[in-house]
Kinemage of the C-alpha trace (Angstrom):
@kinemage 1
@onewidth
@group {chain A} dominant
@subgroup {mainchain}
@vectorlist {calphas} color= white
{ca unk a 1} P 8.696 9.071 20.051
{ca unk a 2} L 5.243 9.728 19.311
{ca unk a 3} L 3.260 7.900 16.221
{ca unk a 4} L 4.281 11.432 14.247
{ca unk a 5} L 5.018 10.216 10.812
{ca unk a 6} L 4.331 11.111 7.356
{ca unk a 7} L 3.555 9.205 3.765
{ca unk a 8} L 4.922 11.030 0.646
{ca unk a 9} L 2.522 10.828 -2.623
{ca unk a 10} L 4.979 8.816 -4.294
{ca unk a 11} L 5.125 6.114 -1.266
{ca unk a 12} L 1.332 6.088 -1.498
{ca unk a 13} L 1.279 5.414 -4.892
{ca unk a 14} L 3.485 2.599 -4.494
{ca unk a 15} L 1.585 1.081 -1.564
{ca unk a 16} L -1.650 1.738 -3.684
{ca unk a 17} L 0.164 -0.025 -6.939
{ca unk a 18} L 1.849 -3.395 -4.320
{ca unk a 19} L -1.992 -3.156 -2.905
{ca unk a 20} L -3.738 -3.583 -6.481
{ca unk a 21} L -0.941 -6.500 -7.066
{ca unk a 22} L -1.729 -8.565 -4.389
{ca unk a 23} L -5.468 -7.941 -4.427
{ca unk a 24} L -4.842 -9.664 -7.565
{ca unk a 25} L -3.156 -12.991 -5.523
{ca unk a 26} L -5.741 -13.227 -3.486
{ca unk a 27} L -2.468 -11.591 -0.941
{ca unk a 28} L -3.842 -8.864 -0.250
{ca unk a 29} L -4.698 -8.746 3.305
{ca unk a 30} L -1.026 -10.146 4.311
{ca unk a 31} L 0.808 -8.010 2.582
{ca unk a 32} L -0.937 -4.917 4.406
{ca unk a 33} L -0.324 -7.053 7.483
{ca unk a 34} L 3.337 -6.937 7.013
{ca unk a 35} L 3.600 -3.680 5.946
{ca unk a 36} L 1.871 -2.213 8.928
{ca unk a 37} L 3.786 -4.662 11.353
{ca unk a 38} L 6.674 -2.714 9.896
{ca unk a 39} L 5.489 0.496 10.298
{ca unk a 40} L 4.765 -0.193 13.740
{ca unk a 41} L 8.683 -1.142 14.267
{ca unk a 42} L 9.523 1.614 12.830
{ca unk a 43} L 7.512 3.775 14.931
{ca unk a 44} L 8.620 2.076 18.110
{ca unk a 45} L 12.524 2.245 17.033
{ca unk a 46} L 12.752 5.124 14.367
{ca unk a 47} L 16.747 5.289 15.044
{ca unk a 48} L 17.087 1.473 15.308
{ca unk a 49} L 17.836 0.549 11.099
{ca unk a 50} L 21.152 1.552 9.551
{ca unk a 51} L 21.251 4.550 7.344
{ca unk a 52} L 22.029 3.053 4.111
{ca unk a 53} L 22.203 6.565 1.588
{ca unk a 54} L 21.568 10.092 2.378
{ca unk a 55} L 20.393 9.534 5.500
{ca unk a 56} L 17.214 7.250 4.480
{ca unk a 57} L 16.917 3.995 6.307
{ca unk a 58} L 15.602 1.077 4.981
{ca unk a 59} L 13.264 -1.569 6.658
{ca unk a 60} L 12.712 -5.156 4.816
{ca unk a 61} L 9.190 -6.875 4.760
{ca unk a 62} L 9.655 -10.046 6.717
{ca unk a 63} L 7.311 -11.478 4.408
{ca unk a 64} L 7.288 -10.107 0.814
{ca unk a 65} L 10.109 -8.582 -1.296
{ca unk a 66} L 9.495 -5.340 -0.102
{ca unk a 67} L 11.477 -2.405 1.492
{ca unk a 68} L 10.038 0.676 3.256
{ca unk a 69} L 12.593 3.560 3.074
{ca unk a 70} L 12.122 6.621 5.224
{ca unk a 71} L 13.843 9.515 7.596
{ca unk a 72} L 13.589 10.711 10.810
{ca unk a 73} L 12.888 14.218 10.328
{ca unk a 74} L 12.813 16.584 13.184
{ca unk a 75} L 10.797 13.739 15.315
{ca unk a 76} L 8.838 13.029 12.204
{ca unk a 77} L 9.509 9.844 10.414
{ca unk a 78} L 8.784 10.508 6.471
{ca unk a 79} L 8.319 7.690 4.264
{ca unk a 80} L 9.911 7.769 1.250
{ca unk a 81} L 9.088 4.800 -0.748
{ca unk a 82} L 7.674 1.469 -0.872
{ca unk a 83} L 9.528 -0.639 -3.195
{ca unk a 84} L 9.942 -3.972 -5.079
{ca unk a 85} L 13.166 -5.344 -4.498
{ca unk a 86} L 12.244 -7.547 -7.573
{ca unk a 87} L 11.472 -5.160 -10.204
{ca unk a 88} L 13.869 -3.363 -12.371
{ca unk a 89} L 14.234 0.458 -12.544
């Protein structure tokens, strides 16, 4: 598969809102680290993480307490959300 993939809005504000956070730490550079390292797993193996609800599969941060939840779309991965494991909804 191709590097074909999409960010929703919402994801981007997420990743924009995790990005401000660990600017903050002084983390900043290793979270986007990990998050792309993820991406690129993703990319490589779109079909290769369980489908854990409505067909959205969910990839854990090796590093942070994050989750990156997306579908495979027509040979287009769309991500969904970035989210806190941590924080309450």
């Amino acid at each position: 598969m191709e590097e074909n993939y999409d960010i929703t809005d919402e994801a981007k504000l997420e990743l924009h809102k995790a990005k401000c956070f660990f600017e903050f730490l002084g983390k900043e550079d290793e979270f986007l680290d990990n998050f792309l390292h993820q991406l690129r797993l993703i990319l490589q193996m779109p079909y290769g993480f369980q489908i854990r609800y409505r067909d959205v599969r969910i990839v854990k941060f090796g590093q942070f307490d994050y989750t990156i939840h997306y579908i495979v779309n027509k040979e287009q991965i769309i991500i969904l959300h970035i989210l806190n494991q941590s924080q309450n909804y």
